[in-house]
C-alpha positions as CSV (number, residue, x, y, z in Angstrom):
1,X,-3.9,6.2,25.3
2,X,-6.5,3.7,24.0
3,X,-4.1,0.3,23.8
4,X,-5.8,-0.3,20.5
5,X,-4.8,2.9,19.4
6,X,-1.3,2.1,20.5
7,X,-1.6,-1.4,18.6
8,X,-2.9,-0.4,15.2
9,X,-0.2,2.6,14.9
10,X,2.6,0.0,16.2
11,X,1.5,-2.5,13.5
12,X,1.3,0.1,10.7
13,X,4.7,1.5,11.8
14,X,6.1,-2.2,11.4
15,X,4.1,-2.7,7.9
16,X,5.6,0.6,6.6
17,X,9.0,-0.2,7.8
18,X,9.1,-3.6,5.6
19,X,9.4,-1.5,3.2
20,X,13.0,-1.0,3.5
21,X,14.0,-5.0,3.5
22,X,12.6,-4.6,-0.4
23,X,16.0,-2.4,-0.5
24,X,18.4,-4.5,1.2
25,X,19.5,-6.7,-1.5
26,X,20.9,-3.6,-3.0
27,X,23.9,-4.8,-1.0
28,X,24.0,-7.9,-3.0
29,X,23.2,-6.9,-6.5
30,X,23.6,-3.8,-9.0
31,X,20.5,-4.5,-10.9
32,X,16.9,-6.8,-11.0
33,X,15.4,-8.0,-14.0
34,X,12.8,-5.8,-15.1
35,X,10.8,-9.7,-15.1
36,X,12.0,-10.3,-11.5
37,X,10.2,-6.8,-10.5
38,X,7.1,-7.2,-12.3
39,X,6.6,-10.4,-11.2
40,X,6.8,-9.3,-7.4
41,X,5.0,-5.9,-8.5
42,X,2.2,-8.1,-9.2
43,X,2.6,-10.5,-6.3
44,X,2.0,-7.5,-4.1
45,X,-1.0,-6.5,-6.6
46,X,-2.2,-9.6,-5.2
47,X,-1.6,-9.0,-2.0
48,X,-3.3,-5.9,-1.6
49,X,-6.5,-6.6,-3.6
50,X,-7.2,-10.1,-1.7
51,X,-6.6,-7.8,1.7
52,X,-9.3,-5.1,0.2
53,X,-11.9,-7.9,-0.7
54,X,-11.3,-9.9,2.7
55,X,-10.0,-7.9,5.2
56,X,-11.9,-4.7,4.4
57,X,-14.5,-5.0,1.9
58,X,-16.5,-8.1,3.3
59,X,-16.5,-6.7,7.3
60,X,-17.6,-3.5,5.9
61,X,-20.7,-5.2,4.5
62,X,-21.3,-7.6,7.5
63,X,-21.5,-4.4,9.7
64,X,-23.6,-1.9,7.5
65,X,-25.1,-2.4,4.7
66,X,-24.6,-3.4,1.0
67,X,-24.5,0.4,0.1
68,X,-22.8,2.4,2.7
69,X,-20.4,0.1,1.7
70,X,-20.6,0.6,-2.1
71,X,-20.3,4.7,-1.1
72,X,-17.6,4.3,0.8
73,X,-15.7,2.4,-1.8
74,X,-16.5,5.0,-4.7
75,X,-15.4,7.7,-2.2
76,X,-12.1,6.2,-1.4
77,X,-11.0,5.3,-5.2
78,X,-12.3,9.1,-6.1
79,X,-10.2,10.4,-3.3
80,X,-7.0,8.9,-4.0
81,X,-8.0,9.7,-7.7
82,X,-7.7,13.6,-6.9
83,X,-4.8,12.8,-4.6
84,X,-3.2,11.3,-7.9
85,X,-4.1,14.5,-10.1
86,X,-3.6,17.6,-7.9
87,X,-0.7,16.8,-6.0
88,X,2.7,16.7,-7.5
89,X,4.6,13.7,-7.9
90,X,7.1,12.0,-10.0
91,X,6.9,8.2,-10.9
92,X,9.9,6.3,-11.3
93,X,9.0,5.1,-14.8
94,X,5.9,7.1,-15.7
95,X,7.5,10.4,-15.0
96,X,6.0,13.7,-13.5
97,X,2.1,13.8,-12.9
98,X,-0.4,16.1,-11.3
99,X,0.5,20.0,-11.5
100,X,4.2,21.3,-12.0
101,X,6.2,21.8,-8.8
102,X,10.1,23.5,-8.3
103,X,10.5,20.2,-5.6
104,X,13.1,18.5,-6.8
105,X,12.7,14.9,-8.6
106,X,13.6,12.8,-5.3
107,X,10.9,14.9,-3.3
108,X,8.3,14.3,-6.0
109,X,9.4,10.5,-5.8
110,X,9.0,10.3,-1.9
111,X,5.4,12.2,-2.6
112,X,4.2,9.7,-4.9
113,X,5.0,6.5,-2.7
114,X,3.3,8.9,0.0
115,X,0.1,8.9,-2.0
116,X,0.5,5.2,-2.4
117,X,1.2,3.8,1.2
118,X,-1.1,6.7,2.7
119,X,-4.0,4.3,2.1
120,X,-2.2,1.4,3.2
121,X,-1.7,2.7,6.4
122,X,-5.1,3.8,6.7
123,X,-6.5,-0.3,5.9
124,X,-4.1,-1.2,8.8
125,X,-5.2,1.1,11.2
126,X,-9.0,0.7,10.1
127,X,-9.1,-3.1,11.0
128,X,-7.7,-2.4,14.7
129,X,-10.4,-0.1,14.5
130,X,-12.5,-3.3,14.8
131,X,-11.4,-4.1,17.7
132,X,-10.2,-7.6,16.4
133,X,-6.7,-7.2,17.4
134,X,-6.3,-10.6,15.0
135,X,-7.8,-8.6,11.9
136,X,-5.6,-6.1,12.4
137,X,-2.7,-8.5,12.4
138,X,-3.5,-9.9,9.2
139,X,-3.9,-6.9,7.4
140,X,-0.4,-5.3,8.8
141,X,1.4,-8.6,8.1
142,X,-0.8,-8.6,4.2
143,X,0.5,-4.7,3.8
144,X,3.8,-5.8,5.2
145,X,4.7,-8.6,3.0
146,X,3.8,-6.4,-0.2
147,X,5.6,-3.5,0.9
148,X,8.6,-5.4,0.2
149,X,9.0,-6.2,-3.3
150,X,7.4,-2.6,-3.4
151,X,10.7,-1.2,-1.7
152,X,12.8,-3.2,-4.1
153,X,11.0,-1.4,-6.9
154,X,12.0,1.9,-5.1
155,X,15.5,1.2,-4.6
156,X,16.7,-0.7,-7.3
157,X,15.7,2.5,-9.8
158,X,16.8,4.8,-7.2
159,X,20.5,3.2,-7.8
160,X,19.8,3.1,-11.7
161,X,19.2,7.2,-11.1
162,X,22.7,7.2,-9.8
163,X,21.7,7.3,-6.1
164,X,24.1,5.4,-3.3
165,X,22.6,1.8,-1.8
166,X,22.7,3.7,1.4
167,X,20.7,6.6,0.2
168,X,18.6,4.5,-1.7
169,X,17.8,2.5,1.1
170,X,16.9,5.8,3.5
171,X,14.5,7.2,0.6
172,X,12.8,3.8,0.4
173,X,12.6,3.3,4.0
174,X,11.6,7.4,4.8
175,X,8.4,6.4,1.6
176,X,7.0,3.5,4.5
177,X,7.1,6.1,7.2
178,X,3.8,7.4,5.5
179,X,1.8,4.1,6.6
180,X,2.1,4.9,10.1
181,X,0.4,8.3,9.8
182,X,-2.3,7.1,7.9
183,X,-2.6,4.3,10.4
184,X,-3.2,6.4,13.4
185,X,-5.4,8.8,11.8
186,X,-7.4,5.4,10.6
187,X,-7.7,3.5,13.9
188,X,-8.3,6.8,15.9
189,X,-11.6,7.4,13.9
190,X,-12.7,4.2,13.9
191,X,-11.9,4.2,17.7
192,X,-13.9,7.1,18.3
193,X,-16.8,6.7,15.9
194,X,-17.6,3.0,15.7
195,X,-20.3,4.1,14.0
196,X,-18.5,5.1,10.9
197,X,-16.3,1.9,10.9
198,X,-18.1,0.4,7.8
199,X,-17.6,3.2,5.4
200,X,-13.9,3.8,6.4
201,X,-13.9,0.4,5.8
202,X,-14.7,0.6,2.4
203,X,-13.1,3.9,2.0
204,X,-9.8,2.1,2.6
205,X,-10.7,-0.6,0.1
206,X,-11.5,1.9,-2.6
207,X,-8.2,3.6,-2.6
208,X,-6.2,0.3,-2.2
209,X,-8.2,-1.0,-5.2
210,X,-7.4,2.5,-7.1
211,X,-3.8,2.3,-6.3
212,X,-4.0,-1.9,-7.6
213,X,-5.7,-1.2,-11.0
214,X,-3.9,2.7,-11.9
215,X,-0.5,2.1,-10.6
216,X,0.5,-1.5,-10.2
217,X,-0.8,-3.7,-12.5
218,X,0.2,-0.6,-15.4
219,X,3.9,-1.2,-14.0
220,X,3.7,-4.8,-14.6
221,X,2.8,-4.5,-18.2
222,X,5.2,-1.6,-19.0
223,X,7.8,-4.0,-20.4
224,X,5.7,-7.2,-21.8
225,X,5.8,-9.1,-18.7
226,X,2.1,-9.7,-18.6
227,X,2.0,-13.3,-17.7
228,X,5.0,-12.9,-15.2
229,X,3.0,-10.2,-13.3
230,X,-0.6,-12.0,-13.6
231,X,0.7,-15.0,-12.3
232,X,2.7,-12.7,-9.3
233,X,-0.9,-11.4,-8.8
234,X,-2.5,-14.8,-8.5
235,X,0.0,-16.1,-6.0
236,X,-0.4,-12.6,-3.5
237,X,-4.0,-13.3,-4.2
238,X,-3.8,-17.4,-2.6
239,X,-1.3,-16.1,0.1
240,X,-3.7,-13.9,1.4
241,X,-6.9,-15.9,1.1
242,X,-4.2,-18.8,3.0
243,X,-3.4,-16.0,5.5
244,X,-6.8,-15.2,5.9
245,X,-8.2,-18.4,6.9
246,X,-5.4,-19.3,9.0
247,X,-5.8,-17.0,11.6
């Protein structure tokens, strides 16, 4: 197999798997401030919008053109869009979506963090695609680092729904185990088509973008904690342009 093939699923497999130190601290504590979360919801907000812009968005446009890159953008945020309304889920706070379902409430749960780190998976994968074993490094450690306070905001409800830490901690980790799918389906394509490597690209951004502003940023704001989860988005945002430059 194609080492870079091997690399970019490896590094997506790692990313998702971050997930589950979010979930650790379960050990340690019954319950996070709602302030606490929202702040690190919008830390990894930051996170994963700076990683779009950088680390997807702007190679994209250095190797096409200003509007395969725009398509592949509006394609990605539509797809994740009908991903959002036609397959079931349930939302830890927001509650069911998409059609009705006899799954139970945990395996609506685990679909809608499947919807979310699908496309996370797929940005990892993508920028081995490159062939820049480096850019793929930066966006699995990016993805990585915000999958974290994104497992704490798994588990910590999970126990709040009456779940064990050791359950909750399985059902957080099993939610990352999407991002390595997504990452060998994205570095496999853009492997084999080189050609196609801007607009999947974009296509990547798009639904990480999607997922920032209809999921994430909502979550910070549910409770009032506005300032707590814009300034959580403006320190993700620095770390990653700091990241970005570094290496």
């Amino acid at each position: 197999m194609n080492e870079i093939i091997v690399f970019g699923f490896l590094a997506s497999l790692m990313a998702g798997l971050a997930t589950s130190l979010g979930a650790f601290p379960t050990f340690l504590m019954k319950e996070i401030s709602h302030k606490v979360l929202d702040s690190m919801l919008g830390f990894a907000a930051g996170v994963m919008s700076a990683a779009a812009v950088f680390s997807l968005l702007i190679p994209s446009i250095e190797l096409g053109s200003i509007w395969i890159t725009v398509i592949g953008f509006l394609v990605g945020s539509m797809f994740t869009h009908f991903l959002d309304v036609y397959v079931p889920h349930e939302h830890i706070f927001k509650g069911h979506e998409g059609p009705s379902s006899s799954l139970s409430k945990t395996s609506l749960m685990i679909l809608a963090i499947a919807i979310h780190n699908f496309p996370e998976g797929l940005a990892v994968g993508v920028s081995f695609g490159e062939k820049d074993i480096l850019a793929g490094i930066v966006m699995a450690m990016a993805i990585g680092l915000q999958n974290i306070p994104e497992g704490a905001a798994v588990a910590f409800p999970l126990i709040r729904e009456g779940f064990t830490r050791r359950k909750a901690i399985w059902y957080t980790t099993l939610t990352g185990l999407i991002e390595p799918v997504g990452g060998l389906i994205g570095v496999t394509i853009a492997s084999a088509a080189s050609q196609m490597l801007p607009i999947i690209l974009s296509f990547a951004a798009g639904a990480m973008i999607f997922i920032v502003s209809h999921e994430i940023i909502p979550e910070t704001h549910r409770k009032g904690h506005e300032i707590e989860g814009t300034f959580g988005f403006i320190l993700g945002f620095a770390i990653m342009m700091i990241l970005d430059s570094l290496i």
